[in-house]
C-alpha positions, 0 to 999 in steps of 0.5 A, a space after each residue: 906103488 908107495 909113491 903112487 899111494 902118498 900121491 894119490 888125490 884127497 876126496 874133494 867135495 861133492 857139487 850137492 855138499 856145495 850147494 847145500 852150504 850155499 842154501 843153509 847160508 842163505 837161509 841164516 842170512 834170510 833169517 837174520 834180515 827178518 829178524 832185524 825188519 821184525 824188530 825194527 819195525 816193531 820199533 817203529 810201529 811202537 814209536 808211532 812211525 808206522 809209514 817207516 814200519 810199513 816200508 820196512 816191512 815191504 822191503 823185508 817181504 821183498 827181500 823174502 820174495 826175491 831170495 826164495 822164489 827160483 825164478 827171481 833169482 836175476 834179481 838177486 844180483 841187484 837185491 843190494 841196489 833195489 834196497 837202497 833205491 828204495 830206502 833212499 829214493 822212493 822211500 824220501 818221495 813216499 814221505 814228501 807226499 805222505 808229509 804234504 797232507 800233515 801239519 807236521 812241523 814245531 809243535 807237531 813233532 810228535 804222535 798224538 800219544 806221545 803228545 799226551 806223555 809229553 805234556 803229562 809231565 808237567 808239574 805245578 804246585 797247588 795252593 798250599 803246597 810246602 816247598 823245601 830247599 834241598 841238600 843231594 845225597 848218592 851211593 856207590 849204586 847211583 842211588 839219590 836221596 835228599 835232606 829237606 828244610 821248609 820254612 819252618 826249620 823244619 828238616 826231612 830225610 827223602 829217599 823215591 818211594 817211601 814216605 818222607 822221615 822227620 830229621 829225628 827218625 833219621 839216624 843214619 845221617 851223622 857229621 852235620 855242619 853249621 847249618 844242620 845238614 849232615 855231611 853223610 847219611 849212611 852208605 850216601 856221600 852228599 853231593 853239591 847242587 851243580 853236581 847232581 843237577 847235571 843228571 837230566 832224570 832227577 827232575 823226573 825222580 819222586 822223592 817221597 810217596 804219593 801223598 807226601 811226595 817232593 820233586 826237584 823244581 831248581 837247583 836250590 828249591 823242591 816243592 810237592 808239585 803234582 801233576 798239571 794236565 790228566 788225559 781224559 779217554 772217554 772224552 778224549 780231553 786234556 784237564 788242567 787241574 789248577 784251573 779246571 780248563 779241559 783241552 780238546 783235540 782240534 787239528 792237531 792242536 790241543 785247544 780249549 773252548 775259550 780258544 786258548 791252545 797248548 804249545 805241544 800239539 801233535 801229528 795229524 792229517 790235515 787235507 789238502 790244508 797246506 796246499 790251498 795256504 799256498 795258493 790262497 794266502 796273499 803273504 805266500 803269493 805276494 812275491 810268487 809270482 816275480 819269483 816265478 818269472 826270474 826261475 824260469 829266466 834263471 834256468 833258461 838263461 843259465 842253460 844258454 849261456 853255459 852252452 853257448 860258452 861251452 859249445 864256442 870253445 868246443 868249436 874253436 878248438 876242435 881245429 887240430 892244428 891250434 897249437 897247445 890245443 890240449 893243455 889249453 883244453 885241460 886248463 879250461 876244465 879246471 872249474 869243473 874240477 873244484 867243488 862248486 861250494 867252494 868256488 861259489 864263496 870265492 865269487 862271493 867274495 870277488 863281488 863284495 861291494 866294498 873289498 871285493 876285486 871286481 869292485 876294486 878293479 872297476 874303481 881304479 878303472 872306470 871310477 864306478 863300484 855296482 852294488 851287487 848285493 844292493 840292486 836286483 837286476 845287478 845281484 841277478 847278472 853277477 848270479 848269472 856269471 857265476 853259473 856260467 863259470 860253473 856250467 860251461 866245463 860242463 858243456 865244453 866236454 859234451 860238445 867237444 866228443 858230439 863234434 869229433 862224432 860228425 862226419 867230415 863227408 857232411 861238410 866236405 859235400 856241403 862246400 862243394 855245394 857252395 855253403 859257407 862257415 855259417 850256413 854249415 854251422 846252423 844246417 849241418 852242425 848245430 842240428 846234429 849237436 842237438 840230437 846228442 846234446 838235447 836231453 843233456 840240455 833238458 837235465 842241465 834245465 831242470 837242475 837249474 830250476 831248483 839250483 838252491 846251492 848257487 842262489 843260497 850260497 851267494 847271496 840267500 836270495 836278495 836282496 829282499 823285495 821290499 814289502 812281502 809279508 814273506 821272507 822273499 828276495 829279487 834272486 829267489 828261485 822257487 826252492 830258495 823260497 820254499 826253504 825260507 818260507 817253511 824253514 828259516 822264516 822264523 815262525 818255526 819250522 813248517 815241514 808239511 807246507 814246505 812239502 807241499 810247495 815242493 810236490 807243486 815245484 815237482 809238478 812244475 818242472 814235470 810238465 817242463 821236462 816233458 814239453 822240452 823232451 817233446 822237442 827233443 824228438 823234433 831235433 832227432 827229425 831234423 838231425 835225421 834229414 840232414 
């Protein structure tokens, strides 16, 4: 019986205790997820990104909505997935188009509050303002103070926020050198002018009060500057107080009546703006239109090729008698297995006009060097080539599972019909390759058109095509040229024009991918009646 008690099970927790620590778990997970949306979204709302506030605050009530709910609970098991598909995905797409519509970009970085903070601080130095050199001075708590000389010798103690103390009222200040500057005052040690320069606040530090108040300008120089541009609010007006000029808000740029205009201007929406530059300027139509035509020729070109390749050796070794039929294949896959960025640098190289060893082998060969760099139609095949590197592993795998999946009845039946190798290829094989092959070869199109890596990479899109008002080269694809024309082009960067022609591009290959989808519906019909 004494075994019996000292073996006898130990009370295990009930189903309901469980459960309950699961809920209460839930409920302070829930609870922590809110409060960090509240603040973050407060934050942003605070900061003048109200777009990103308003996603998170979807995303939270979602969260909220999916956990709570009894009848959501599948979807509690995808709930990390769907918040990073919609940070990460659809959340980048809602910002593209919401961008579209503004004039965002250099000098329109900021919110027009921000904006008018901004350009408030700026200072400048009235007619008859003393300037000082300046001497720096810091305690053990961070704090600065400044010893002054004007240009009449004379000499001031200046701490932030209190009027500045005549040299004889200063009694703190001790051990002056030859030029009558103490070494310390007080509690402060003196400090060089690099030292205290490096602190990126002390421009922003009013030595002084308000009347008699110095800021620092350089590392040798203060002066009594006051403030440049006060906002008016009723008028909604910047003023400039040395000339008197006011600057009103035109289309996110502050502008004066004269027609002269402020380097920081702010966020604004501006219509269908960005959209109809693109489509009405000549300098950005100039070259659209060639660039265009080699997009579509590039993608369709690059698709053919890298599945013609592909699908010829899938064919050739799909024999099971070759010998060394599978190291073969696995060496044939090796481009597939390098980064592309890295195997594109090395064509790059390989094609260089002067010690590249395409060029050097054709010298010792045939006596010719192409300029592959200098010549459109040359730049454009050497692009081509090596894309199909690239692609054709791509393919080669694809087609080499979609063969092995074909009946051998098909070709046994088509023999005894009298069908030869070609006829069988065309009527049995590609029809049936097609049918599993189709969509692959609408998703390797779209890549293609908007394949910046390649293009970018290897050559940058040239060489220039001569005459465009625009950065514009012979290889540029669409999204080679939008990165150009918004981004590097030297104006600055123009993030609402580049996610226009990039909502235009979206459009253009939208309508591609559901013609090519359409036809592959028509394979499956005609795989179907094989």
């Amino acid at each position: 019986m004494a075994v019996q008690a000292l073996k006898k099970p130990q009370p295990q927790p009930t189903g309901q205790s469980a459960t309950l620590f699961t809920v209460v778990l839930r409920l302070v997970l829930l609870l922590a997820i809110d409060a960090f949306a509240i603040w973050f979204a407060v934050r942003a709302f605070g900061e003048g990104f109200a777009s990103l506030g308003i996603v998170v605050t979807l995303i939270a009530a979602g969260i909220n909505y999916i956990i709570l709910v009894r009848d959501m609970y599948p979807l509690r098991w995808m709930l990390l997935g769907l918040v990073m598909m919609s940070m990460f995905a659809i959340w980048p797409i809602i910002l593209t188009i919401f961008v579209a519509f503004t004039n965002y970009g250099d000098g329109h970085l900021l919110t027009k509050p921000q904006s008018i903070e901004q350009i408030s601080k700026e200072r400048y130095l009235p007619e008859g303002g003393t300037t000082y050199s300046w001497t720096g001075y810091t305690n053990e708590n961070g704090d600065y103070a400044l010893w002054l000389q004007n240009a009449a010798g004379e000499n001031y103690l200046a701490f932030p926020g209190v009027p500045l103390i005549p040299a004889s009222e200063a009694t703190d200040a001790t051990d002056f050198d030859e030029s009558g500057i103490p070494n310390e005052i007080g509690d402060y040690t003196r400090l060089n002018a690099i030292r205290i320069a490096a602190d990126k606040n002390i421009p922003e530090i009013q030595f002084g009060s308000e009347l008699d108040g110095v800021k620092i300008r350089s590392a040798s120089e203060a002066a009594q500057l006051q403030q440049k541009f006060v906002y008016d609010e009723a008028n909604d007006t910047l003023i400039d107080q040395e000339t008197g000029t006011e600057y009103l808000p035109v289309d996110g740029r502050w502008t004066a009546r004269n027609g002269a205009e402020l380097t920081s201007g702010y966020r604004a929406n501006v219509g269908v703006n960005n959209f109809t530059r693109f489509f009405q300027s000549s300098a950005l139509r100039g070259p659209l239109t060639r660039i265009i035509i080699w997009n579509f020729a590039f993608a369709f070109l690059s698709v053919f090729s890298t599945f013609a390749l592909g699908l010829g050796i899938a064919y050739i070794f799909n024999d099971r008698t070759i010998p060394g039929r599978k190291i073969i294949q696995s060496f044939l896959l090796i481009p597939y297995t390098i980064p592309s960025l890295i195997t594109i640098l090395i064509w790059k190289g390989m094609f260089n006009n002067e010690v590249g060893v395409i060029n050097r082998t054709l010298t010792e060969l045939f006596n010719i060097a192409p300029q592959w760099t200098v010549d459109p139609t040359l730049a454009k095949l050497a692009i081509l080539i090596v894309n199909l590197w690239l692609g054709y592993p791509y393919f080669f795998l694809i087609c080499s599972g979609a063969l092995q999946a074909i009946p051998s009845d098909l070709y046994e039946a088509a023999k005894v019909d009298g069908a030869n190798a070609f006829q069988s290829f065309f009527k049995i094989t590609l029809p049936l390759l097609l049918v599993a092959v189709g969509p692959l070869l609408v998703a390797s199109f779209t890549f293609n058109f908007n394949n910046f890596n390649i293009i970018f990479l290897f050559i940058e899109g040239g060489p220039p095509i001569a005459g465009s008002l625009t950065r514009a080269g012979h290889t540029d694809i669409l999204i080679s040229y939008v990165y150009n024309l918004a981004f590097a082009a030297g104006r600055g960067k123009e993030y609402g024009l580049g996610a226009a022609i990039t909502i235009v591009i979206f459009a253009i290959v939208a309508i591609i991918t559901l013609f090519q989808f359409r036809y592959t519906k028509m394979w499956e019909e005609v795989g179907e009646g094989v």
